[in-house]
C-alpha positions in Angstrom: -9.1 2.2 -25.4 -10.3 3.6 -22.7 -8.7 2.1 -20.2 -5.2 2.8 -22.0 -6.4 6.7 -21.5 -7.2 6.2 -17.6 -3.7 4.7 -17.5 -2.4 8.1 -18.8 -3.0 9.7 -15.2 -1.3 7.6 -13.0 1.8 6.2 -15.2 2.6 10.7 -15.5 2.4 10.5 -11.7 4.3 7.4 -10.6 6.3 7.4 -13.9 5.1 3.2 -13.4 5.3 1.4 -17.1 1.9 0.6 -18.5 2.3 -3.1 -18.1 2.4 -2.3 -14.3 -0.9 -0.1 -13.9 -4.6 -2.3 -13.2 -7.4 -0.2 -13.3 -9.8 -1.1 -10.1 -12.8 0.7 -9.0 -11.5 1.6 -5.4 -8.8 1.0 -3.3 -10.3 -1.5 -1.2 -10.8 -3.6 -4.0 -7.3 -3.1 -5.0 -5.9 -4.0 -1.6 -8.6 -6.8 -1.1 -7.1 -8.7 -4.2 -2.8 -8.5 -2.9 -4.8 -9.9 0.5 -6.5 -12.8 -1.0 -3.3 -14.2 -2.5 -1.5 -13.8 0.9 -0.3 -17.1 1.8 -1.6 -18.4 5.3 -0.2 -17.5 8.3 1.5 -14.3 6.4 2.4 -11.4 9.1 0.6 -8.3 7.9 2.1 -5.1 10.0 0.0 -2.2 9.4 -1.2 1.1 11.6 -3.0 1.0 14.4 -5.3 3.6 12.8 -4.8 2.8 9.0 -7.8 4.0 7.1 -10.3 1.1 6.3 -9.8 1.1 2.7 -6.5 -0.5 3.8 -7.2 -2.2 7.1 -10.8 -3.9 5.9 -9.7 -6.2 2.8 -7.0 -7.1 5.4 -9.5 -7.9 8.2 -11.2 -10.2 5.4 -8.0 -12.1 4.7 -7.1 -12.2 8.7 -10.9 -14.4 8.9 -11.1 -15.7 5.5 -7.7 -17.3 5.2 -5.7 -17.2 8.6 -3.6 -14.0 7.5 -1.6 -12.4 11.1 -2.2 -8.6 11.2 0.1 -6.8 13.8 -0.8 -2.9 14.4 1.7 -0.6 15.8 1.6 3.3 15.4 2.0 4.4 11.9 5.2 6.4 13.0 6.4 3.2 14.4 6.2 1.2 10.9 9.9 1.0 9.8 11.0 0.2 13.3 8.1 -2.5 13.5 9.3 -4.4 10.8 10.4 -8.0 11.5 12.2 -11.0 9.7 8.0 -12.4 10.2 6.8 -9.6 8.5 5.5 -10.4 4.9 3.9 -7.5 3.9 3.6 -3.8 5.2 0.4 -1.7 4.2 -0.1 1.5 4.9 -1.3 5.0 3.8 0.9 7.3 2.1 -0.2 10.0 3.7 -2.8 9.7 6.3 -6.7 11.0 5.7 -7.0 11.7 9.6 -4.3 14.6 10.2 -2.0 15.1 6.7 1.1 13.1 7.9 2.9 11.3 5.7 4.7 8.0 6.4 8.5 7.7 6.4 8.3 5.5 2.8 12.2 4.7 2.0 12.5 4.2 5.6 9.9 1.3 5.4 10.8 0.0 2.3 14.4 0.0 3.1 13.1 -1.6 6.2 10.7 -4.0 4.1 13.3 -5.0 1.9 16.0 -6.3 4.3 13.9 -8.5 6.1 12.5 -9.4 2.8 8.8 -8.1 3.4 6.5 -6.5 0.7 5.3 -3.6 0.3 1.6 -1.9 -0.4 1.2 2.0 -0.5 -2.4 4.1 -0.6 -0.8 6.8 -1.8 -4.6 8.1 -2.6 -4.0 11.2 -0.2 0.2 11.8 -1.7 0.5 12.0 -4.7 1.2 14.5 -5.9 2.6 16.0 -3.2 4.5 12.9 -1.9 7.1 11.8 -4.1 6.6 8.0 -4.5 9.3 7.5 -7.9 12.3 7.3 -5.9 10.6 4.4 -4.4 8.9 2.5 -7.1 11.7 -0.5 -7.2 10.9 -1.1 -3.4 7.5 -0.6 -3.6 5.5 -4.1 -4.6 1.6 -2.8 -4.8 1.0 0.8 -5.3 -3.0 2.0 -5.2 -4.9 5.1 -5.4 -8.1 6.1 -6.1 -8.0 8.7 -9.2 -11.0 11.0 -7.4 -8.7 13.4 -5.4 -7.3 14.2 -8.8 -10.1 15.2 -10.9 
């Protein structure tokens, strides 16, 4: 029961079905799962300067099981993405300065070349819509403590 009420929060937010919502202690535990089912040898593009909660679980899975991470600047990220490219991981909007990525210009981007996508939208929503999105975005996470 109570994790049917936490689910309450972020399905009003995202407007995601309740099927679709997993209730993790932190992001970086929610990341570090998508990276250790990444196959081998899977292209990771992510910023240069993503925030660790991101780029760490990513580092693991770039030792731990051979996963490629390429970095480019986070302003870059739709432009950086390749037919190689099998998953893009980023911040919503960035903890650093407040800027917010381009999202349906990376998952438009993501989608053509057939990459997936993960979003820490832990910083956006609110404020960033992310429903327009949902159908191009495969992994959504964000840590319910900004929104107490």
């Amino acid at each position: 029961m109570q994790g049917q009420l936490a689910a309450v929060q972020p399905r009003d937010m995202t407007e995601a079905k309740p099927e679709e919502i997993a209730l993790v202690p932190t992001v970086s535990v929610g990341v570090g799962m998508v990276a250790a089912g990444l196959p081998s040898d899977t292209e990771v593009l992510l910023a240069d300067d993503e925030f660790t909660s991101v780029s760490y679980p990513l580092l693991v899975a770039a030792r731990e099981h051979n996963v490629r991470l390429r970095r480019v600047p986070f302003t870059e990220l739709a432009e950086a993405v390749t037919a190689g490219t099998g998953l893009v991981a980023f911040s919503l909007t960035r903890s650093q300065d407040g800027e917010s990525a381009a999202l349906g210009d990376i998952v438009q981007a993501a989608h053509l070349h057939g990459a997936q996508v993960l979003v820490d939208a832990t910083h956006g929503i609110p404020f960033v819509p992310v429903t327009p999105f949902l159908d191009g975005i495969d992994y959504l996470v964000c840590h319910g403590y900004k929104h107490l």
